[in-house]
C-alpha positions as CSV (number, residue, x, y, z in Angstrom):
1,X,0.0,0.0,0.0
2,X,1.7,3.5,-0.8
3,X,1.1,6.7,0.8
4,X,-0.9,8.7,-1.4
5,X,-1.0,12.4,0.6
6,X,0.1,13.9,3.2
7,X,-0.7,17.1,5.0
8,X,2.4,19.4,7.3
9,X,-0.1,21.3,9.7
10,X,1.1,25.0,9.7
11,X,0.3,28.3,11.6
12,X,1.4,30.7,9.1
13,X,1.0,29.5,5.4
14,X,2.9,32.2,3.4
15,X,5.8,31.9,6.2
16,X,6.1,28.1,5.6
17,X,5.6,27.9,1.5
18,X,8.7,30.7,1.9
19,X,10.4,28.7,3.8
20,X,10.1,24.9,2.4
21,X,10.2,26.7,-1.2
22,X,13.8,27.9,-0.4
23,X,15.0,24.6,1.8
24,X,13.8,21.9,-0.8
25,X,14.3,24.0,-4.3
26,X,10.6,23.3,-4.7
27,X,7.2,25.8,-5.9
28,X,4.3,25.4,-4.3
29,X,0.9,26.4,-5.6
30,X,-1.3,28.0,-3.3
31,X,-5.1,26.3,-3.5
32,X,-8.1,26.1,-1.5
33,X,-9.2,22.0,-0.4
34,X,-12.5,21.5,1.5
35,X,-12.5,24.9,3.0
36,X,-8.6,24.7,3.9
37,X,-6.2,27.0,2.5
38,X,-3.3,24.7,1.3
39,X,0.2,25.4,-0.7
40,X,0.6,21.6,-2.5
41,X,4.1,20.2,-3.3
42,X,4.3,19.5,-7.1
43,X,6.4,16.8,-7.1
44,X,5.8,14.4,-9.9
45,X,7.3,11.2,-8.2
46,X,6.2,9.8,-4.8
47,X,3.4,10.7,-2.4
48,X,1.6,14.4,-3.1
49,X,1.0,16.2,-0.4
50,X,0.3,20.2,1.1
51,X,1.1,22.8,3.6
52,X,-2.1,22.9,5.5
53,X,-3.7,26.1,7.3
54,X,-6.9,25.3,9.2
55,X,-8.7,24.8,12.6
56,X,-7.5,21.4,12.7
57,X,-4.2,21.7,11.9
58,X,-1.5,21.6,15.1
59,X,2.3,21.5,14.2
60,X,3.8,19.5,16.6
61,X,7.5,17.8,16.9
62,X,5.6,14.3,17.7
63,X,3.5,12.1,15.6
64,X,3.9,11.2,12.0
65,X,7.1,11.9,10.3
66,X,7.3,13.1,6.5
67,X,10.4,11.7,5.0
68,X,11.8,13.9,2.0
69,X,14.2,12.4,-0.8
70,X,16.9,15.0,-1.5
71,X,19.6,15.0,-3.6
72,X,22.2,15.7,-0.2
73,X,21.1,15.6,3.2
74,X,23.8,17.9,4.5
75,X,22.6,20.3,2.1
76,X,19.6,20.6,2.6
77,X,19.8,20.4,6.7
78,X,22.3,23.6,6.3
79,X,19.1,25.3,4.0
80,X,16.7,24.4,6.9
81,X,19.2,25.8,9.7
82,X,19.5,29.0,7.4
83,X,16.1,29.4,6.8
84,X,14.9,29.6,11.0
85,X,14.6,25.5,11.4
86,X,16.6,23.8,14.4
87,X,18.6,20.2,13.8
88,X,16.8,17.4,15.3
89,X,18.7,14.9,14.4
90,X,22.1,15.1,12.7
91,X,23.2,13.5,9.5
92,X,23.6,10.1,10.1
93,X,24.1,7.2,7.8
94,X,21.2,4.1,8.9
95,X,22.3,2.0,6.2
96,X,24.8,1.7,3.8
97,X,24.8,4.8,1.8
98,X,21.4,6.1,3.3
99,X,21.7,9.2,5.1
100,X,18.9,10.7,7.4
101,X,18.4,13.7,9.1
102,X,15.6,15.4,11.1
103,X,15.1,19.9,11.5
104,X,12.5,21.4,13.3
105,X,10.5,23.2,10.2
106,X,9.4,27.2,11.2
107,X,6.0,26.1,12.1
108,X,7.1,23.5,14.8
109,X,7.1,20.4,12.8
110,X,9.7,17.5,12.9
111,X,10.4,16.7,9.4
112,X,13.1,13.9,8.0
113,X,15.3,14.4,4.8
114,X,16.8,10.8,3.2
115,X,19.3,10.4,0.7
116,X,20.6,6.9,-0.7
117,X,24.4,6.8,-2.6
118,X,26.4,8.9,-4.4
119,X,23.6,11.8,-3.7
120,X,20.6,9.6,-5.6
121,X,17.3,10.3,-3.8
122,X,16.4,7.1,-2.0
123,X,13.5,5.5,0.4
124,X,14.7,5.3,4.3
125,X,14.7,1.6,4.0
126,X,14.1,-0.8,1.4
């Protein structure tokens, strides 16, 4: 079974599409989704998902984790550091060539980064 969506609760919608547009080299595009103002990663590989503004939403460093492939994990943890996130958890290779990292996003979120070898985007685990 794949994931499909996902949603990263957020306070401030214009203060987190800035910032996960300049930490993951992404656009997003601003919508509206049953009533909920959303900015939606455009990503054509892998699950879709949104920024999500609402009543319901509550960023929060526990629950769920949203793991992002990127091209270099060290990278992009220095873009989230620069941009007003806060290291989690520190690069660290959990299986051959697989690097991981955690940042606190500006909302409050925990969010993971994974790269496989030589810089190729990769799942966490196979």
């Amino acid at each position: 079974m794949a994931v499909v969506w996902f949603e990263i609760p957020v306070l401030d919608l214009a203060r987190a599409v800035e910032f996960y547009e300049a930490v993951l080299g992404v656009t997003l595009e601003r919508r509206v989704i049953d009533g909920h103002e959303m900015a939606v990663f455009l990503e054509p590989e892998g699950a879709v998902g949104a920024l999500a503004h609402g009543e319901s939403y509550v960023p929060s460093l526990d629950g769920s984790r949203v793991y992002f492939a990127v091209p270099d994990v060290a990278d992009t943890l220095g873009r989230a550091v620069a941009a007003g996130g806060q290291v989690l958890y520190p690069v660290t290779e959990v299986e051959p060539g697989v690097r991981v990292a955690e940042f606190a996003d500006c909302e409050g979120n925990r969010i993971a980064i994974s790269s496989g070898p030589d810089g190729v985007d990769a799942p966490v685990m196979a």
